[in-house]
N, C-alpha and C positions, 0 to 999 in steps of 0.2 A: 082719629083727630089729626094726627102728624097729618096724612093723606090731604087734606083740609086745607093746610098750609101753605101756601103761594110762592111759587117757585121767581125768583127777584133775578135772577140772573140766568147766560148761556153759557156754558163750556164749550169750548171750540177745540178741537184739534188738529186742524189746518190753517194755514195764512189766509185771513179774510180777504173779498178782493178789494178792499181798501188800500191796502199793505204790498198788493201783488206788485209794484211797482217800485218798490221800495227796495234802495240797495244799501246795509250797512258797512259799515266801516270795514277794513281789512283784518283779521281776525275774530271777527264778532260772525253770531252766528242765532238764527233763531231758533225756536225752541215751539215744540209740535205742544202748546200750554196759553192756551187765550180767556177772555173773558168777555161777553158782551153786558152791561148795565150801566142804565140810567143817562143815555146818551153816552157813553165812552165805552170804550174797548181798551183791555189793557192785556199786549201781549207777552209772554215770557221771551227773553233773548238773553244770548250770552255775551257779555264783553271779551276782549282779549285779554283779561284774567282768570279769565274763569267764574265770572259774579252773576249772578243771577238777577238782571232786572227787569221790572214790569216797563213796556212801552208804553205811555198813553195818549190814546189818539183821538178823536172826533172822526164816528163817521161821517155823518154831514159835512160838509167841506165848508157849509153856514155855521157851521159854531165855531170855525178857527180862533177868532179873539176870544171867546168864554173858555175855549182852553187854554190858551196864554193867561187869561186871568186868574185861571185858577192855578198853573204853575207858577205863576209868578207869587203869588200869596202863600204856597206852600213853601217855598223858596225862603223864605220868611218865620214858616213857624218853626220852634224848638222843643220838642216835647216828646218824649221817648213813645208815645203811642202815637205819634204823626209821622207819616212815611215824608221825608223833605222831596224836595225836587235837585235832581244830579243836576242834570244840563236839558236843556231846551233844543229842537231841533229845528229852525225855521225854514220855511215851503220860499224856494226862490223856481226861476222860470227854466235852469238849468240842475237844478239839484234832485238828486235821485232820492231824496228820502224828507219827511217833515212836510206840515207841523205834528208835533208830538213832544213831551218831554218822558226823561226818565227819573223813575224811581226803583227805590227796591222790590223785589219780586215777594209779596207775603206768600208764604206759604201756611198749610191749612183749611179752616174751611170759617165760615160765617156763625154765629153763633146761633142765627135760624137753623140754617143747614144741621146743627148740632141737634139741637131740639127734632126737627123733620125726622132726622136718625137715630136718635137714640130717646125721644121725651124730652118729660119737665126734668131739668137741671141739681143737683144735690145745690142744698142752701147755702155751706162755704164756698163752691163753683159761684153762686150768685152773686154775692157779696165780693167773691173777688174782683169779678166784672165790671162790676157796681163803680166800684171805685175805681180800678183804672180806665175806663169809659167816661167817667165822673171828672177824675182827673185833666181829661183831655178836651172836658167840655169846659169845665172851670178855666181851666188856661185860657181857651180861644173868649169866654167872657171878661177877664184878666183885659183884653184889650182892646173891648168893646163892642165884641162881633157876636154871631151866632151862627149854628149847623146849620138845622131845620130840617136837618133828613137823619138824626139821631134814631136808628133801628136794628134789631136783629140781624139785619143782613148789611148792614155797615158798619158791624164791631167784627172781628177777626182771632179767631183765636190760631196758635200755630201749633205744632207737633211739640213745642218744645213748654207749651203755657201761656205764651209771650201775647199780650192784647196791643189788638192796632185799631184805631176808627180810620174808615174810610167814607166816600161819598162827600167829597170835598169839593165837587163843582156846585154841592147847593149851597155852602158856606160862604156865600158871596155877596155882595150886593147885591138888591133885584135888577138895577140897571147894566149889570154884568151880565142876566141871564136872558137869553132871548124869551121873548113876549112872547105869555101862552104857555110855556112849561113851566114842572113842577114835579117834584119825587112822585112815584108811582104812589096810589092810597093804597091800592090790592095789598104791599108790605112797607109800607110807610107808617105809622103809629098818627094818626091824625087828630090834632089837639080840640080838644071840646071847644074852645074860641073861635075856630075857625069855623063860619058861617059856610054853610052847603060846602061844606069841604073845599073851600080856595085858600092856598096853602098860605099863610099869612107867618111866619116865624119871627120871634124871639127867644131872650133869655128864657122863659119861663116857660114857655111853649117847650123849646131843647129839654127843661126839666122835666115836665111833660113826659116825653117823648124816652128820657132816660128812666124814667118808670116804669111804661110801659114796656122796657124791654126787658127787664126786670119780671114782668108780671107774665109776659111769655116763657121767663125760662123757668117757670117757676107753676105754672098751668100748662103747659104746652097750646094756648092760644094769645092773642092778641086781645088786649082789654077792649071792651064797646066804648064808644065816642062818651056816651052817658050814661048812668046806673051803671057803675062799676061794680062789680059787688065787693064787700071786703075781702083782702088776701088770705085774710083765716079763713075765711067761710070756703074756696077753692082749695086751698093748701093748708089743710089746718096742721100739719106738723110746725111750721112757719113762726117763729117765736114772735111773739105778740111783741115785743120792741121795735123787729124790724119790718114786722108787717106796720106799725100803727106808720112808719117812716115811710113807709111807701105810699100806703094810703092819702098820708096829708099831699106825697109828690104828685098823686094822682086827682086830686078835687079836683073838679070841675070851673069852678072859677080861680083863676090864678093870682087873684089876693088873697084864695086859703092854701096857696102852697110855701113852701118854703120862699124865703127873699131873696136864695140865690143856691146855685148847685154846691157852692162852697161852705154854706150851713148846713145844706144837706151832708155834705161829706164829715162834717163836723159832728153832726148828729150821728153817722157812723162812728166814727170814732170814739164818739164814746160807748156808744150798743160793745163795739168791740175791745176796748182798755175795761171793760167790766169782767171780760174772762169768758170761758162758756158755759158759764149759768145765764150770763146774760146774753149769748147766741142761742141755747137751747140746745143745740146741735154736739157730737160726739166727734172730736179728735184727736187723732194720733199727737202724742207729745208734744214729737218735734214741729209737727205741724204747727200747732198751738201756741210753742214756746214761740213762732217765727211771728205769726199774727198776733199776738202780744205784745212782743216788742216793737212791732211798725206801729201797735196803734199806740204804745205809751208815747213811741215818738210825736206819733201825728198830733197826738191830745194835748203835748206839750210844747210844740214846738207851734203848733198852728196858726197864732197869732203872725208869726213870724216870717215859716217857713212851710212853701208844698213841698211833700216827700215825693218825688218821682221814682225811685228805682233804686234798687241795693245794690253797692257795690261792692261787696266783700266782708268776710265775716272774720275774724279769729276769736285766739281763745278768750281775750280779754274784752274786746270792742268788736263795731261793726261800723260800715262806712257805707254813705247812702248819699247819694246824687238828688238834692235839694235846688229850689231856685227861694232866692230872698225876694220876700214877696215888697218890700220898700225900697231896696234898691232894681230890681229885676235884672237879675241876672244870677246864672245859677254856680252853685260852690257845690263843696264838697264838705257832709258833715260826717262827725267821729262821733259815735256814741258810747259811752259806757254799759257794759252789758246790764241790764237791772241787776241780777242776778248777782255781780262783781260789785255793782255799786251801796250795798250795804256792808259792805267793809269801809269803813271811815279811812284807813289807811290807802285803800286802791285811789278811792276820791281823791284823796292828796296828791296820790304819786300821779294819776291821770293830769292832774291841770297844771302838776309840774311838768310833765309832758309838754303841754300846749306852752307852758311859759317858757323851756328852752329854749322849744321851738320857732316860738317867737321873737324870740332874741337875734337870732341869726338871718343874716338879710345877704343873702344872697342868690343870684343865677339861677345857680343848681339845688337849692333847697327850698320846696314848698313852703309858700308863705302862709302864716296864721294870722287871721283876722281878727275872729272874737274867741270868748271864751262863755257858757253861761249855764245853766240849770234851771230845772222846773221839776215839783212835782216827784222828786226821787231823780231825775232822768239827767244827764249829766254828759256836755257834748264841749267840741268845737269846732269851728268855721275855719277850712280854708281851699284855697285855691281848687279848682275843678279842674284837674288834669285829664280831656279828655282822651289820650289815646292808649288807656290804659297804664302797664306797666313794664318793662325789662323781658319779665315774664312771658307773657302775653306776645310780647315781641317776637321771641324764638318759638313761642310755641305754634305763634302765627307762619312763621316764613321761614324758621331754621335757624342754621347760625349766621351771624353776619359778616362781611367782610372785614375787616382792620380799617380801609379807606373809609369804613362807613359809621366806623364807633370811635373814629381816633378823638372827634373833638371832644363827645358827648364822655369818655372817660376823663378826658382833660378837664372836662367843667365838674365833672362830679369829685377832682381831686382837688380841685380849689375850694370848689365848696367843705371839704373832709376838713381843708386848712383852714379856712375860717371859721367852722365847728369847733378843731384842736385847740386854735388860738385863744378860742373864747372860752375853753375849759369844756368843753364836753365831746363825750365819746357815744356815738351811737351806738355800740354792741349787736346789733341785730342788722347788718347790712346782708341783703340778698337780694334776688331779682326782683322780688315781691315788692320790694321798695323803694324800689329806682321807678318811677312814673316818667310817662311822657305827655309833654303838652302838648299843644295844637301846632307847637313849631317845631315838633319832633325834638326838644330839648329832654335828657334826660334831669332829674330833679329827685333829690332824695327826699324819703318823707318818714314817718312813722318814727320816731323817740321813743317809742312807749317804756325800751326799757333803757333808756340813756341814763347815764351817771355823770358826775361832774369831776374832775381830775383832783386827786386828794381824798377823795370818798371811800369805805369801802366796800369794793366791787366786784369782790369774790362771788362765784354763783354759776352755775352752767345753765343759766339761762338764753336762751338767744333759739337761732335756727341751725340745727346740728352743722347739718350738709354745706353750707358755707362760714360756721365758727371754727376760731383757731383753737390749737390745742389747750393753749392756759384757758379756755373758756371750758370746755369739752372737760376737763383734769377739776372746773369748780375754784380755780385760783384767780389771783384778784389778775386785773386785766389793764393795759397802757392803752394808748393812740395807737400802739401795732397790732390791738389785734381789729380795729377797721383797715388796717391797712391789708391783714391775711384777708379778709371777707372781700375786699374789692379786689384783688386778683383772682378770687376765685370768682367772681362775676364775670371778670375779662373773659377768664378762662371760658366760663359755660357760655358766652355770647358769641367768642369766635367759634367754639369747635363744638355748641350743642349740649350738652352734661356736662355737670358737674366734676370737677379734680379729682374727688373722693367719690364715692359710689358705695353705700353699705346698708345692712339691714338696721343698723342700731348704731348708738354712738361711743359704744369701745370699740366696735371693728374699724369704724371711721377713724377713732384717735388713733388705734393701731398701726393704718395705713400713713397717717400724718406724720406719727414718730419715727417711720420708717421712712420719709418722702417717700412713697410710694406711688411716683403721679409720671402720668407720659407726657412728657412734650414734643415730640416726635413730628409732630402732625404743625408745628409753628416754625414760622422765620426763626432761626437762628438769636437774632436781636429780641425779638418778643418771646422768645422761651425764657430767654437768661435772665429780665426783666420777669415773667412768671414765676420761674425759681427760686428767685431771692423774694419777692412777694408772699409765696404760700412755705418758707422757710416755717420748722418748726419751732423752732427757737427763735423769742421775739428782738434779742438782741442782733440776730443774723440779717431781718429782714431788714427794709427802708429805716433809714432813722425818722424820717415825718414826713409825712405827708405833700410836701414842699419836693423835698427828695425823690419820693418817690412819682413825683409829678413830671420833674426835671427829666428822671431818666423814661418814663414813659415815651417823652418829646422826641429823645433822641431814638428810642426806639423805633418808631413810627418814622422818624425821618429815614433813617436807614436803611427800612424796610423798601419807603418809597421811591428812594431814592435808585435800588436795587433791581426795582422790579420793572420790566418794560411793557410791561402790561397797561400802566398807572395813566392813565392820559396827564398833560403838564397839568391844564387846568387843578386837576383834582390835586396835584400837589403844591400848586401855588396856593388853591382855598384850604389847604392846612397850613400851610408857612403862614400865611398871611393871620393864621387866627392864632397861631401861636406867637406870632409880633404882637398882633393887637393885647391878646392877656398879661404878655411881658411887660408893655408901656404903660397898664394900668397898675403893675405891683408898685 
């Protein structure tokens, strides 16, 4: 059967001679990793970072505008299974390289390719695909378009799980596409509507088409144009819920299929919020426990909100990358774990969370939109930081320079002050916390266990490796000890780990009561500033936050002012930002 299966693409291991003439940039470098289908060629290169991306190009030298077109519209999409478009390269009369643009290099293989090699697909594998292919077709109908080349061999799976759609020059207009083409049928999925097979696409066609891919990895063939037979009847392991789901995607005429790919996915969502009894299928816990809770999300929030992609789990909640489907444009949602949310007590302390959080309207602290519930399920709305976190930062590129964090702590101590001023103490600051937006701003986020000044706040709750000792000891807790947490920030941003370093958290308090910490490796001016920050005693450290803002400033001047390394520029754009934040106190 695999044998059967229609090979949709070329690998290439040499530079096509399309390409032969082609000179990039200075440090870039190509990569012996090419691809030929469906009129493009996309070949692997390296930038002078070291990134890995796909070049895509027109061999015909007649379809230069339908490649422009189709980068330019990718240029445009946003959706975590759409590869965007970096930059464009245009063909002039002296230039050694273009037209072509770039995108990311997928790696991996096709989800035909998968089937060819290994068979029909397990049922959770399907379902997962389902939906994120589902997802990405919902989107592009979201704004009135369609694929029309929705197939096995332009959904993408990578080493790591990650689903991408590709085949994005047939998602175009027809007056985009030169006259006469059309996706290959050999591995195209060809909708029952379309008369002797002339490629005619739509919404419901796409849905179509997203069945049928479904029904290959699921049979390890491609369903017949007509007389489908039922998915039990091929797969009868196939839980009769989400076969009868496929089957209505698969009718023959397209007023008996679903109204849109977005009921369809709805109609998952529930197969999936029933648990698995109502998948049929046998999974591991955790697994279970994961797809549970994205579908209670999904079920609950759907009206509302597409779930695109997880952002992070802890003990209490989990954070996932949404787009609001009435304003368009996408946020960043907090859920309450189910599991935490029948404690009547978590519920409360959760939306007092969002309602600190909300109170505070500053720079450096992520804003909170809404607040809401469904269903048991229990979230809220705010800001999509997309460049991760703090975190993510160092683990990304190392430590960073002093020139290059001086502002981004200076904002994060204003914001501490307009936190303190307003009566609340974050308690859990660490890297994990500090986000960055799309203007590399860092931004404090998560309250989840903030208190209000006056309260009491005795508890060793928090994140060992960056809380101060009165946290770590279980005693009630001031404004200093955000102030010990964000030195220890400083600390792991410039020089890479953590002040403390321990298996557990009395070796850590041990080490703290002792100061036990090297500054060896800093300026002079920024140790002594570190020092009195991660003091163990909170009377010794900053008195607030103000203070210890003031002396950061001059830190950092001294620093820069010392070094002759520092080009002026880079130390007039600190002065000048720290005038600017002076004239607004």
């Amino acid at each position: 059967m695999r044998d059967l299966l229609p090979q949709p693409s070329i690998r290439t291991t040499e530079i096509p001679p399309h390409l032969a003439s082609w000179q990039l940039p200075p440090g870039w470098k190509w990569v012996a990793n090419g691809l030929y289908t469906g009129h493009r060629h996309a070949q692997e290169i390296m930038d002078a970072l070291g990134r890995s991306l796909a070049l895509v190009t027109a061999p015909d030298p007649a379809h230069a505008a339908w490649l422009f077109q189709e980068a330019r519209e990718l240029a445009h999409r946003n959706h975590p299974a759409i590869p965007t478009t970096y930059h464009f390269w245009t063909h002039t009369p002296d230039s050694r390289r273009g037209p072509g643009f770039l995108r990311r290099w997928i790696a991996g293989e096709t989800v035909g390719a998968r089937v060819r090699r290994l068979g029909a697909e397990p049922i959770p594998d399907v379902l997962r695909i389902l939906r994120a292919v589902g997802s990405a077709v919902a989107y592009l109908h979201d704004a009135g378009d369609h694929h029309g080349a929705v197939s096995p061999d332009t959904a993408y799976v990578t080493p790591a799980g990650r689903v991408w759609v590709l085949g994005w020059q047939w998602a175009l207009p027809a007056t985009a596409i030169p006259a006469g083409l059309q996706p290959d049928p050999a591995f195209t999925p060809m909708a029952p509507e379309w008369e002797d097979g002339v490629w005619a696409p739509t919404q419901l066609s796409d849905q179509w088409q997203l069945a049928a891919t479904c029904f290959l990895m699921l049979t390890g063939e491609l369903p017949p144009r007509s007389e489908i037979p039922p998915i039990r009847l091929v797969r009868p392991d196939c839980p009769s819920n989400v076969a009868e789901l496929l089957d209505r995607a698969l009718a023959s005429s397209p007023s008996d299929r679903f109204h849109s790919v977005t009921s369809l996915l709805r109609a998952l969502d529930k197969i999936s919020a029933s648990g698995t009894s109502g998948l049929g299928v046998e999974m591991a816990s955790g697994e279970y426990q994961a797809i549970s809770e994205e579908a209670r999300l999904r079920w609950a929030t759907g009206d509302d909100f597409e779930v695109l992609a997880s952002l992070g789990a802890g003990m209490f909640g989990s954070v996932w990358r949404v787009r609001d489907l009435t304003l368009q444009r996408e946020v960043a949602l907090k859920m309450l774990h189910p599991s935490v949310a029948k404690s009547d007590e978590a519920v409360a302390r959760f939306r007092r969370e969002a309602q600190m959080a909300a109170r505070l309207q500053h720079p450096s602290i992520v804003p909170i939109y809404d607040w809401d519930s469904k269903a048991g399920v229990h979230w809220y709305i705010m800001e999509l930081e997309e460049e991760g976190s703090v975190a993510d930062l160092v683990r990304r590129s190392g430590p960073q320079p002093l020139e290059q964090i001086a502002e981004e702590v200076d904002g994060c101590l204003d914001g501490l002050k307009v936190a303190h001023d307003a009566g609340i103490i974050h308690r859990d600051l660490k890297p994990e916390n500090l986000l960055i937006d799309r203007y590399h701003r860092w931004r404090i986020a998560d309250f989840g266990i903030a208190n209000a000044m006056g309260e009491e706040i005795a508890g060793s709750s928090g994140t060992p490796t960056f809380a101060p000792p009165e946290q770590l000891l279980g005693e009630p807790q001031g404004d200093s000890a955000d102030l010990f947490s964000m030195a220890a920030i400083v600390y792991f941003v410039l020089k890479g780990e953590p002040p403390y370093q321990a298996d557990d958290s009395r070796a850590l308090l041990a080490m703290q009561l002792a100061g036990r910490v090297t500054l060896d490796d800093f300026a002079p001016p920024v140790a002594a500033w570190l020092r009195r920050g991660l003091e163990a005693d909170p009377d010794q450290r900053f008195t607030d936050a103000a203070e210890m803002q003031e002396a950061w400033r001059e830190a950092v001047r001294e620093v820069l002012a010392d070094h002759d390394g520092i080009q002026g520029w880079l130390r007039s754009r600190v002065e000048r930002f720290f005038e600017r934040s002076r004239s607004k106190r």
